[in-house]
Each structure stands twice: as structure tokens, then as C-alpha cells.
N, C-alpha and C positions, 0 to 999 in steps of 0.2 A: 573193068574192076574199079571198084570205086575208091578213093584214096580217105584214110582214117582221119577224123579231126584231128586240127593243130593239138589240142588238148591233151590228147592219149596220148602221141607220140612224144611230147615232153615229160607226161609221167614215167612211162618208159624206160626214159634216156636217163632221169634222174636216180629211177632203182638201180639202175646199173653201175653207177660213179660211185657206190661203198657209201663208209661217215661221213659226215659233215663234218665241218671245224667244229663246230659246240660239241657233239658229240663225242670228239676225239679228245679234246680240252676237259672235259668231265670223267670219261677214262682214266688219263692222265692224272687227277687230281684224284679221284677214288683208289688208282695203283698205289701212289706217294703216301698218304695215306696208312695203309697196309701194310707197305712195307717198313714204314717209320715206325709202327707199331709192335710188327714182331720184329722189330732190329733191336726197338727199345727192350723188349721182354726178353730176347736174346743175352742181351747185355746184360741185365738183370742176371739173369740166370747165372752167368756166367761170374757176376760181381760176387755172386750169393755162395757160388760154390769155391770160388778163390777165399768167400770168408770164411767157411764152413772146414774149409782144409786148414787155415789159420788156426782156427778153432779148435783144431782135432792136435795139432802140434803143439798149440798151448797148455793143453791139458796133460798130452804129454808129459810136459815140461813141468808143470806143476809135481804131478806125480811123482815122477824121478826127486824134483825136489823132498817132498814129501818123506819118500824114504830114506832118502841122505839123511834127512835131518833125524828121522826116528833112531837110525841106528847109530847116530851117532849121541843124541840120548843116552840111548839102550847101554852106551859102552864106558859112558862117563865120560864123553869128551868133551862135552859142555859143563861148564863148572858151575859150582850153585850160584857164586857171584850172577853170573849171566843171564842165570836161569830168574832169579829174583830180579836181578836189575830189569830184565827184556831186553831184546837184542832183535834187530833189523840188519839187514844184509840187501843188496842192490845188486843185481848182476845183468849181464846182458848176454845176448848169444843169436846170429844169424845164419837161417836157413833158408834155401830157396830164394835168395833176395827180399827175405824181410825180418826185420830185426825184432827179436822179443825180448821184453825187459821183466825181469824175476826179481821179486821183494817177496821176502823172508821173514815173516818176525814171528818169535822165540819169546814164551815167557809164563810164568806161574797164572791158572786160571783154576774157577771151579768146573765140574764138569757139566756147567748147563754152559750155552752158548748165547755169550749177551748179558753175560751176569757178571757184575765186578767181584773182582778176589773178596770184597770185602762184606757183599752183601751176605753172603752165604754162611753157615753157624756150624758148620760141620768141624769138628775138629781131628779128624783120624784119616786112614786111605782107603775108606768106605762110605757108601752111602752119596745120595746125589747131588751132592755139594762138596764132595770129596777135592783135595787138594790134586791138579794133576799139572800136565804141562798142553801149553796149547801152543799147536804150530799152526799159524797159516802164511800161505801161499796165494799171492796174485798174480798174472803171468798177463801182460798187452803186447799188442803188436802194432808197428810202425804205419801199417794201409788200416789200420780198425778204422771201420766209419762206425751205423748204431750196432755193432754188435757187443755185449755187454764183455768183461774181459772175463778172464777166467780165476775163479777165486775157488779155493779149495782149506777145509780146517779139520784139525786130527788132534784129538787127545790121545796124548799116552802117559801111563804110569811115571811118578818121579824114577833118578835116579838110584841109585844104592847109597852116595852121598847123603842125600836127606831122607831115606828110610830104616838103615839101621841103627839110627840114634848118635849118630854124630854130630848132629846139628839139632839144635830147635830155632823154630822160626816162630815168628811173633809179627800179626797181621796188623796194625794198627788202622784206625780208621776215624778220621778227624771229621768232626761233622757241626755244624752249627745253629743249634735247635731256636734260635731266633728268627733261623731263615726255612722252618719247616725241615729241618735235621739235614739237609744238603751237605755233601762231602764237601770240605775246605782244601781247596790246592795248594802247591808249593810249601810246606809246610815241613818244617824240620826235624827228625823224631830222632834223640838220645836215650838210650835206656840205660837206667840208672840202677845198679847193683845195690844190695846191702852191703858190701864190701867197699867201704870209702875208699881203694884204688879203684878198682875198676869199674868202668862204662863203657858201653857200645855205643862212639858216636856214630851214625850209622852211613853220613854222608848223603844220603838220601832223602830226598821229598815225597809228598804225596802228588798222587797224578790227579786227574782230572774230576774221579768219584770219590777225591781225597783219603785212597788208600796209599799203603806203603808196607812191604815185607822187611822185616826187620829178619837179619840169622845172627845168632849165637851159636859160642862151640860148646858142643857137649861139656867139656871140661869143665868149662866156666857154668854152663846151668845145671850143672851138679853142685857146683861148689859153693853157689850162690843162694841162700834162702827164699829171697824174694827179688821182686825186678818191679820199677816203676817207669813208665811211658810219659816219657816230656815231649812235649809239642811247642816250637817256636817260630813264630812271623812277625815280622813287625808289621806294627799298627794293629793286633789282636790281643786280647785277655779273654785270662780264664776266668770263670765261674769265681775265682778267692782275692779277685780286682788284681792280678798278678800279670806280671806280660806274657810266662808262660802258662803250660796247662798241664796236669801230671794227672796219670789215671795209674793207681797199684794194679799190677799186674798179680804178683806173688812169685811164688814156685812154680819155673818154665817147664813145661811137659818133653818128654823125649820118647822116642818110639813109635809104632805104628798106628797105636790105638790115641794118641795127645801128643802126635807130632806139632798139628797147629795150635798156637794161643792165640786167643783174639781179644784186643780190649779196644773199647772207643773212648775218644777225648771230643770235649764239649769244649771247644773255641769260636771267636766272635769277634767282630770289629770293635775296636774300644771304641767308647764312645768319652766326653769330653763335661764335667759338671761344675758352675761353677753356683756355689751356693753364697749368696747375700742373705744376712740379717737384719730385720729392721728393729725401729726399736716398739716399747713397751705396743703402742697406740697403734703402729704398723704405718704412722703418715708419714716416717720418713727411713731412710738408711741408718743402723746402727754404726756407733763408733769403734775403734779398734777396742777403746779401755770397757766398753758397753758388753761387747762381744767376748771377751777374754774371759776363758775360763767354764765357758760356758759349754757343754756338752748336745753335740747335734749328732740323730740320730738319722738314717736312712735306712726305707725298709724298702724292699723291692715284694711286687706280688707273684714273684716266681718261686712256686716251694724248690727246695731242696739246694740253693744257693747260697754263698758265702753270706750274700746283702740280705735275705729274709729273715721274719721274724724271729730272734729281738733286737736284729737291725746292724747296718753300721756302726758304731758308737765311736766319735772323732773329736775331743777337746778344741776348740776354736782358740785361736790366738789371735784371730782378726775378724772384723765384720766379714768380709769377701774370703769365703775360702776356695781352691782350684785344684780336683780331683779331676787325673790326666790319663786316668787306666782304670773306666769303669763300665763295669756288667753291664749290657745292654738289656734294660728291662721297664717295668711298671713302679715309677718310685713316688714315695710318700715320705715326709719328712717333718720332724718336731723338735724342736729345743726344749731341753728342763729334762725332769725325772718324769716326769709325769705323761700318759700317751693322752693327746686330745678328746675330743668326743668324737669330731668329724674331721676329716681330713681331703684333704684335694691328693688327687694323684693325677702325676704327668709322664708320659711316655721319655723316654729316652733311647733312641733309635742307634745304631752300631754308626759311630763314623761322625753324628754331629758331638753338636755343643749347646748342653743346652744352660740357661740361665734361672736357679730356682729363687725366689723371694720367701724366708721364711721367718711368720711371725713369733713371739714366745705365745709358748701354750697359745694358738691356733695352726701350728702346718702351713703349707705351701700356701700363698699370698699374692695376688698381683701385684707387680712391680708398685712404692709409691711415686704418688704423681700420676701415674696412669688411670687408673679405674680405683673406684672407691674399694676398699679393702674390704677383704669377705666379717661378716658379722659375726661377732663373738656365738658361740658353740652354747653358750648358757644364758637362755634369755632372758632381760629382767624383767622386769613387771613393768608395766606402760600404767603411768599416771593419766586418767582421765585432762581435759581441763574441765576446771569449773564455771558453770554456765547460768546466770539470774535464769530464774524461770519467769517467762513473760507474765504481765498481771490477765488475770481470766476477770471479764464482764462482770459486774457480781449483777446478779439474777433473783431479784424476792422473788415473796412465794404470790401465786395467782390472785389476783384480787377475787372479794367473796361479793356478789352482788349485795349481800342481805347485809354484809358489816360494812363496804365501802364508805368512805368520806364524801367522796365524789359521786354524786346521785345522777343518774340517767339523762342524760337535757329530754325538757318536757316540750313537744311542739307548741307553738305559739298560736293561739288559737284566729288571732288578726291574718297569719298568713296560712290559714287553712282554705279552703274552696267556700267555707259556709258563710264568710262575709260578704260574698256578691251580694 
């Protein structure tokens, strides 16, 4: 028998001995792997569905909230005070080892969602800007990682308080058309009877779209003919250079069909003006005894304003005068009876101070000493000067061959060719 090569018999022997270490090592590493993968997906799942039970209890919780609060609407236990002012509540409560936190707020809206009380023109308990109450609910939880919390919102009908005409309410809404009609915050709103006792101070500001519900008792806006809305801040005027701002309301409506009134007030940052006189010529500052007596007018180019046309009209008792509560606007300004031709106009922004130069019979003037002073409005006549006219060549007329004095020169017949 003949015996098999060394060679065979070690291939063999090595099938037989199973993996290799590299082998085994790459196993190894592709198991770990795998299982790290679905341990991770596992866990997921499982994080997913502890949140998703979170979730379902939050909502819960919202709910239940939800109803509480309608029926207690429903039954008058919320007073209008509350209902008007807004009202927030904070509560907490744990289940299953994890703690949820409930916030509550309460308070007069229109029935779009997003829309401040004050935008909306409806004034009755119909139609979709109608006056209702808005509850919402937000409910989190203590493990929340990104899941969003749970927020839930419910209009329902007013009270029986403010729908059988026990009350009328008055929406005010303070806004300031300087800045693109933007609602004015923190702002104080008094309403003022025709009855010299009584007024509603209301205690209340405007919120952030610079609204604010004003209530009244029936009683009193029966009894009362008309109602005026005053608006106070400091550092703000109204439209009539005034610190505060009053918009007539009239006669407050009551009932379901003119439960709401609504009136807006035009407020503004004051702004600061100090007006200088110069004198006649405009080179220099007028005097006090210059300036005394003399009447200066400011017009501002915003129609329908206290300041616009035919103006401010202010007796001067000194060159320098310093107006400290004024209309933020477009102003032009003149001394005398008379309005100029042409006039400079300067901005006046809410909050500065600004500095005006004004000459007689010309308007606003750069400071003197600074830049030459704008040119009278009526131009005179400009005098040439007067200029020698240069002497012109004097030029006879063309000599005549046939009359000239001066005869032709006659060649010389010695310096001709015919003498050679």
C-alpha cells in the first residue's frame, strides 16, 4: 500500500479542527452587532410606548379638565370678573410614577382661534367673531423627552351673567398708528360717564395686542347717556398734544344682539420739540423781547389730528420755546399771520427731541452758524453787472484798384532778364 503525501494528510487533519480564530473573532463581532441593534430597537420601542401611555393619560387629564371647567361656566361659578380679567390655574397629579402638571387658563375670546378679542367687529352672541369664552388646557409629563405635550382648546357660550343684560362690556383697543396701528400694552383704560359722579376705573391694562374688556352694570348703562374711553401711560400722548387719550363711546348697548361695544384709541410715544426763533435775516438767534408776542404755528401732515391744518397756534413769550407732549408726526412750522410759499418739513419720531430753527415768514431753517440759511421764498431780480464792451478793429471798406491812391509797384525794368 502506498502511503498518501505529507500534503493531503494535513489538509485533512485541518478540515477536521472546525474555525479558526479569525473566523471565530468575525462571528463574534457580527453576533454583537445584531444584537446591539435589536436591543437598541427594543428599547426604543419600548421608550415609545411608555410615551405613548403618557400620552393617552395626558389627554385624559386634559379632558376631564376641560369638562370641569365648562360646567362650571355653564353654572355661573366663574364670575365675570374672572372671565374678563383671564384666569390660569396650575395643578399637578401622579400616576404610575410619573408626574403630570395641568395649566388651565380661562378667559373672554372671539370664536376664531388665534384671534385677539380685539381684532374682531362683531358685536352680538352670533356670527364668527362672536364674543365666547375660551378654555384651554396643556397637560406634561415629568419622563417627556421629544414628544409634544398635550394641549387641548373649547369655546363655549358666555355665562347668563353677561347675556341677559346685566352687564355691558366695552372691548377697548389701544393701538398706535405711528407704528403701523400696533396694539399699545400696559395701558390704563377709565371710562368716563356723562354723570360727573360716576366712572369706571377699571383697574385694568391692556395686554399684549393692547386690548382690554371693560364691564359695566346694567344699572349704570342705563342710566348713563353716553361713556368716554380714557387711555393712560406714561411717556404717551394723544392725538390733542394731551398725556391722555379719550375715544366717545356713547350709549353702552345691553342684551344679546349689542352686548359688545368696541371703541379704539390712537396713542403714541410723546415725542419732545423745542422750537428756536431766529431773527429777521435768519444769521442769528432771536431775542426774548424779539420773539414776544409773536405767534408760531405748527402744522403736522397727518390729516385728522389736533396739530393739522390750521395748525398749532402758540403766542411766544421767548425766543426758545419747549413743547413736552407732542404728536409724533410730519411738522412744518411758520411765524406771522401769514403761511409762507415753501416750507421745510421735519419728522418728529415718538420718544426723541427734536430741535426746530424757525425763521419769520420763511419756516423751519437750519440752525444759524451752521449752513447758510434756506433763500427767501420770493426771488428778487438779479442785477446784471455792467461790462465795457471791448473796442472791435475798425475795418474800411475794400480798396478799389481803379480809385486807389497807392498804384500797383511797377517792375523795374534794370532788374528784368532783358538786361543781360
Amino acid at each position: 500500500m502506498v502511503a498518501p503525501p505529507p500534503t493531503a494528510r494535513v489538509r485533512a487533519t485541518r478540515s477536521d479542527d472546525g474555525f479558526t480564530i479569525v473566523e471565530a473573532v468575525v462571528a463574534m463581532v457580527l453576533l454583537i452587532v445584531f444584537a446591539t441593534t435589536v436591543l437598541a430597537a427594543v428599547a426604543t420601542t419600548t421608550r415609545l410606548a411608555g410615551q405613548f401611555r403618557s400620552r393617552t393619560v395626558a389627554t385624559e387629564l386634559a379632558t376631564s379638565e376641560i369638562a370641569t371647567t365648562r360646567v362650571a361656566v355653564d353654572a355661573g361659578d366663574l364670575s365675570t370678573d374672572t372671565l374678563i380679567d383671564g384666569d390660569t390655574q396650575d395643578t399637578s397629579t401622579d400616576r404610575a410614577g410619573t408626574t403630570y402638571s395641568v395649566t388651565r387658563t380661562i378667559g373672554l375670546s372671539t370664536a376664531t382661534e388665534g384671534q385677539s378679542l380685539c381684532t374682531g367687529t362683531g358685536t352680538s352672541l352670533s356670527g364668527a367673531d362672536r364674543l365666547m369664552v375660551r378654555i384651554e388646557v396643556s397637560v406634561t409629563w415629568s419622563d417627556r423627552t421629544t414628544m409634544a405635550p398635550v394641549r387641548l382648546v373649547e369655546f363655549v357660550g358666555l355665562p347668563d351673567g353677561l347675556t341677559t343684560g346685566k352687564n355691558a362690556l366695552v372691548v377697548v383697543h389701544v393701538v398706535d398708528p405711528t407704528n403701523g396701528g400696533a396694539g399699545v400694552p400696559g395701558v390704563a383704560i377709565e371710562l368716563q360717564s356723562n354723570l360727573w359722579y360716576y366712572s369706571v376705573k377699571s383697574g385694568r391694562t391692556t395686554d399684549s395686542d393692547g386690548c382690554v374688556v371693560v364691564q359695566v352694570s346694567g344699572d349704570w348703562a342705563k342710566k348713563s347717556t353716553s361713556y368716554t374711553a380714557v387711555a393712560s401711560k406714561s411717556g404717551y400722548v394723544g392725538q390733542a398734544w394731551t398725556d391722555t387719550a379719550a375715544t366717545l363711546i356713547g350709549k353702552l348697548g345691553l342684551g344679546a344682539n349689542s352686548l359688545v361695544n368696541r371703541v379704539e384709541i390712537s396713542y403714541a410715544p410723546s415725542a419732545t420739540l423745542r422750537v428756536h426763533l431766529t431773527n429777521e435775516d435768519g444769521t442769528a438767534a432771536a431775542t426774548d423781547e424779539q420773539a414776544a408776542g409773536q405767534n408760531l404755528t405748527l402744522i403736522c401732515a397727518s390729516s385728522g389730528t389736533a396739530a393739522s391744518d390750521p395748525g398749532k397756534v402758540t403766542t411766544l413769550t421767548a425766543a426758545v420755546t419747549e413743547f413736552s407732549a407732542v404728536w409724533p408726526c410730519l411738522y412744518s412750522a411758520y411765524v406771522g399771520e401769514e403761511l409762507p410759499a415753501t416750507m421745510t418739513q421735519v419728522d418728529v419720531a415718538g420718544g426723541a427731541t427734536v430741535d426746530l430753527w424757525v425763521r419769520p415768514g420763511y419756516g423751519i431753517v437750519p440752525e444759524p452758524g451752521g449752513t447758510t440759511p434756506e433763500p427767501t421764498p420770493t426771488e428778487e431780480p438779479t442785477v446784471e453787472p455792467s461790462v465795457e464792451p471791448s473796442p472791435e478793429p475798425s475795418v474800411g471798406p475794400e480798396p478799389d484798384p481803379e480809385t486807389t491812391d497807392d498804384p500797383l509797384p511797377v517792375p523795374d525794368p534794370t532788374e528784368s532778364g532783358d538786361a543781360a
